[in-house]
N, C-alpha and C positions, 0 to 999 in steps of 0.2 A: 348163068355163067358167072357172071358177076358176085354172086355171092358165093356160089361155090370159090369161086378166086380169094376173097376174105378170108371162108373158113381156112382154104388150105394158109393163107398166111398170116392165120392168127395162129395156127398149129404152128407151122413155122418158127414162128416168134418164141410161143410158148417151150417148142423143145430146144431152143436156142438157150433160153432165159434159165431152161431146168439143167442145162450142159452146164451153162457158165455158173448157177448156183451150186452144183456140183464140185466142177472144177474150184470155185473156191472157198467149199468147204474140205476138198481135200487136202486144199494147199493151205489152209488155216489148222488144219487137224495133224499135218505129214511134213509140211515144208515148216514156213516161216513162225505160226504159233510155237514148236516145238524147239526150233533155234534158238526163239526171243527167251524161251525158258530158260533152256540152257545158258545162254547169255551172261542171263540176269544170274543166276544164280552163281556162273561163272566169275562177273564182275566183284559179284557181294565176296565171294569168298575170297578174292582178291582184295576187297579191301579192309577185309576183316585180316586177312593176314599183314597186308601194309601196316593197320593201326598196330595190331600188336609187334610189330617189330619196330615202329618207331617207337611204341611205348617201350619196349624191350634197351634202344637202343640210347632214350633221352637221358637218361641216369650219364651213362659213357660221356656223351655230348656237351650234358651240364659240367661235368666233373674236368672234361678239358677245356671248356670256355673260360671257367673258376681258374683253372692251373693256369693258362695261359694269361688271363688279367695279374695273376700275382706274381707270375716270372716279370710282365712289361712292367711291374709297381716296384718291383724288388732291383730293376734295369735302370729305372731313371732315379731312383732313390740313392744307388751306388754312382750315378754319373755326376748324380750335384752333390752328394759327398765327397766326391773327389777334384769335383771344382772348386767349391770351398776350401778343402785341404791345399789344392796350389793355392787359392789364394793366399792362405794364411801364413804358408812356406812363404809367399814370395813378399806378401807384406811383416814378415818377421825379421827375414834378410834383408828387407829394403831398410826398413826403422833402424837394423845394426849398423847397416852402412854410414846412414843420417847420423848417427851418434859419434861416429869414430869420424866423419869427415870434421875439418877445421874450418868449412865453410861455413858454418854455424856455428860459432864458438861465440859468446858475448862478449858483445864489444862496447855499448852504449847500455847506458840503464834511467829508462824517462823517469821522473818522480811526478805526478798529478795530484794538485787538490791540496797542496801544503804551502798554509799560510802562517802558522804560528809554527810548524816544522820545520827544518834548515834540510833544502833537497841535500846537500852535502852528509848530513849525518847517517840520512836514509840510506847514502851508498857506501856510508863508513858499516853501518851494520849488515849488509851483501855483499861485500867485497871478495866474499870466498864461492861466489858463485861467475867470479869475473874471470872472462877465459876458457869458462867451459862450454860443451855444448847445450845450445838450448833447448834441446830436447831430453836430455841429462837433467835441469831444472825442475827441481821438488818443489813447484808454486804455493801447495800448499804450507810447508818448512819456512818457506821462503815467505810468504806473508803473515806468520807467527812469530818469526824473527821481526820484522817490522813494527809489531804490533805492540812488543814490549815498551815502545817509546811512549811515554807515559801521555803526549799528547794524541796518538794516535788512539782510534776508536776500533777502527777496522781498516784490512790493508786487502786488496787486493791485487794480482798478481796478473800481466797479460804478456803473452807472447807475439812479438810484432819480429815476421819473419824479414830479411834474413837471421839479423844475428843482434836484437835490438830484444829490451825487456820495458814495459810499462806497469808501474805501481801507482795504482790508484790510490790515493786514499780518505780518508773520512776519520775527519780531527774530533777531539774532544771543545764543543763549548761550555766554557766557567760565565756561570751565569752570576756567580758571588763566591764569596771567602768564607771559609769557616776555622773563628778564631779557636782551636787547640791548642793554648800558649803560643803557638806560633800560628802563620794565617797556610790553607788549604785552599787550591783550587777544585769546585764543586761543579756535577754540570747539572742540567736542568732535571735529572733522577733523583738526584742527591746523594750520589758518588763522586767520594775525594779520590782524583783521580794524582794531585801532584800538590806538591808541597811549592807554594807560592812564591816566585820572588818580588821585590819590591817592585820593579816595573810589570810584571803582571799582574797584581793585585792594583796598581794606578788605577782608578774610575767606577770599580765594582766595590757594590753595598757591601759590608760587612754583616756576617751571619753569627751571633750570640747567644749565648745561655747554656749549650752544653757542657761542657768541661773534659778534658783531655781522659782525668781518672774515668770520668763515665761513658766517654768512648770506647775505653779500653777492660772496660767491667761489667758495663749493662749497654752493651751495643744497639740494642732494640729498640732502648727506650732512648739513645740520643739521635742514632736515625729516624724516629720518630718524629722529635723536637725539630729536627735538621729538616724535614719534610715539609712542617707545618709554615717555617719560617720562610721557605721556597716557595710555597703555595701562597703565603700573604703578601709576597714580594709581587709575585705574578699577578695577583688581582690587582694589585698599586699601580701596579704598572701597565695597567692594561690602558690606562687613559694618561693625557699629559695632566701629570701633578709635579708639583716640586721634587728635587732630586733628594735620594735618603741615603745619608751617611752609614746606617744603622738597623737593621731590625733585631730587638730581641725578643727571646720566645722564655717565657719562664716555666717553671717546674710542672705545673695545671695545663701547661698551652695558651699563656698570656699572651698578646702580641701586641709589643712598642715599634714603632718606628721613631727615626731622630733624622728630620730632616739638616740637610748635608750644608749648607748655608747659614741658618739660623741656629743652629741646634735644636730647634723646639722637638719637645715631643708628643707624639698623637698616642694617647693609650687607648687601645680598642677592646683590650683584656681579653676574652673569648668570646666578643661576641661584632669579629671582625665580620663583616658581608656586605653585600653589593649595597644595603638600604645607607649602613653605616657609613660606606665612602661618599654616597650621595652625599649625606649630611656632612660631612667634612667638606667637601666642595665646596656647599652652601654657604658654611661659618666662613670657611676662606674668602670666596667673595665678597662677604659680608664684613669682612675686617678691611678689607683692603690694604693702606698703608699702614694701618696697627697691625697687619699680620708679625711685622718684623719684628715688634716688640713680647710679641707672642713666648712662654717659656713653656707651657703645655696646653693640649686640650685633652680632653677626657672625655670620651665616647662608649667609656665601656660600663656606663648604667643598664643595670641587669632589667633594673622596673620600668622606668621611666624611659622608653628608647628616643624618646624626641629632645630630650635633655642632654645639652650640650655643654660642660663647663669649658673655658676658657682662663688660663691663669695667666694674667700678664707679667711683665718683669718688676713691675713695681708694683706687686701684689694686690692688686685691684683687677676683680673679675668683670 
């Protein structure tokens, strides 16, 4: 009985097991297999038609993202053009107003940096700028006017509001004279910038050997001379030596000095340089109180550099 009971419920089982493999293979074959086909292939063509219509549609899309970046570029491009344009209206009318008001008009005029200048002359040559507005003021005009003053160098011009002008300036110095029948003030170029007068030319070396004719005919070749004798003054005087009345420069570029107390003179000829003055220094110490009797010394041995003559007054070397 017992196994008869097995067999029937393994039959059992087994036509259970054949129903339900049944049932879903016809539900794989009729139902859900069949759906998921359709589906799928439902989906695909849906997204094959999505792609092509966005591809279809990106061109449009670019084309108004493009347009609409360059309406907003061409938006704010007009808005600060037209800020700038008030500004410029309003700082145009403003500056008109500033010019026509008498609140600004000059009233004071500083002069700075003028010691051999008379601040009074300074405001005798702008006097046509007094009264106006200062904003009205040509600075530039106005410190070319200035400048004409023969000791002036450079002038420049400041505006100190409200109604106030400040001129700077930067003078000419005469480092010595240069005799052209009459005496010239020179500055450290070797530009005559003014014709001397007796208290300006007071304390400054005299510069010799040019000639007026050769100023005025071979100009090259007397600023030349005029150079040389600037350039030998300056190395003299680069250390405390005796004061010089005198440098002159001759035709080759000779260079005498005549010291300003004794009269003596130091001939360097051309072969003036730092070793030379050593050795004048030397001789001088080395004279000591006969220096005074001293009427030359002569340094410009071409061969011999260490040769020193010394001529005294009573002609004994």
């Amino acid at each position: 009985m017992k196994i008869r009971q097995r067999k029937a419920s393994k039959v059992k089982g087994a036509s259970k097991a054949t129903s339900a493999g049944r049932a879903r293979g016809a539900w794989r074959l009729f139902g859900r297999g069949q759906n998921r086909r359709l589906k799928v292939s439902a989906s695909s063509g849906q997204k094959r038609d999505t792609a092509e219509l966005s591809a279809a549609a990106s061109p449009s899309r670019a084309f108004g993202q493009r347009a609409r970046a360059l309406l907003w570029g061409v938006a704010c491009s007009l808005l600060v053009i037209a800020a700038l344009g008030s500004v410029g209206v309003v700082s145009f009318f403003g500056y008109r107003a500033l010019r026509s008001s008498h609140a600004f008009d000059v009233k004071t005029i500083e002069v700075q940096g003028a010691r051999q200048v008379l601040p009074a002359e300074v405001r005798a040559r702008v006097a046509a700028w007094q009264h106006t507005s200062i904003f009205a003021v040509d600075r530039v005009a106005m410190g070319e006017v200035v400048q004409r003053h023969p000791w002036v160098r450079r002038a420049r011009v400041v505006r100190v509001l409200p109604n106030s002008l400040r001129i700077v300036l930067e003078e000419q110095r005469a480092v010595a004279v240069v005799l052209l029948d009459v005496f010239y003030l020179v500055n450290e170029a070797g530009d005559l910038f003014k014709r001397a007068t007796q208290a300006e030319a007071d304390g400054l070396t005299v510069l010799t050997g040019p000639t007026r004719a050769e100023f005025l005919v071979k100009r090259q070749r007397a600023d030349a001379r005029i150079r040389i004798g600037l350039k030998a003054l300056s190395s003299y005087q680069a250390q405390i030596r005796p004061a010089l009345s005198e440098v002159h420069v001759g035709g080759r570029g000779e260079v005498t000095f005549f010291l300003r107390k004794s009269g003596t003179a130091l001939r360097f000829g051309r072969m003036l340089s730092g070793d030379r003055l050593r050795q004048l220094d030397a001789v001088w110490a080395a004279l000591g109180p006969k220096s005074k009797r001293a009427r030359a010394l002569y340094l410009d041995h071409e061969v011999r550099a260490n040769r020193v003559i010394v001529r005294m007054n009573d002609d004994r070397e």
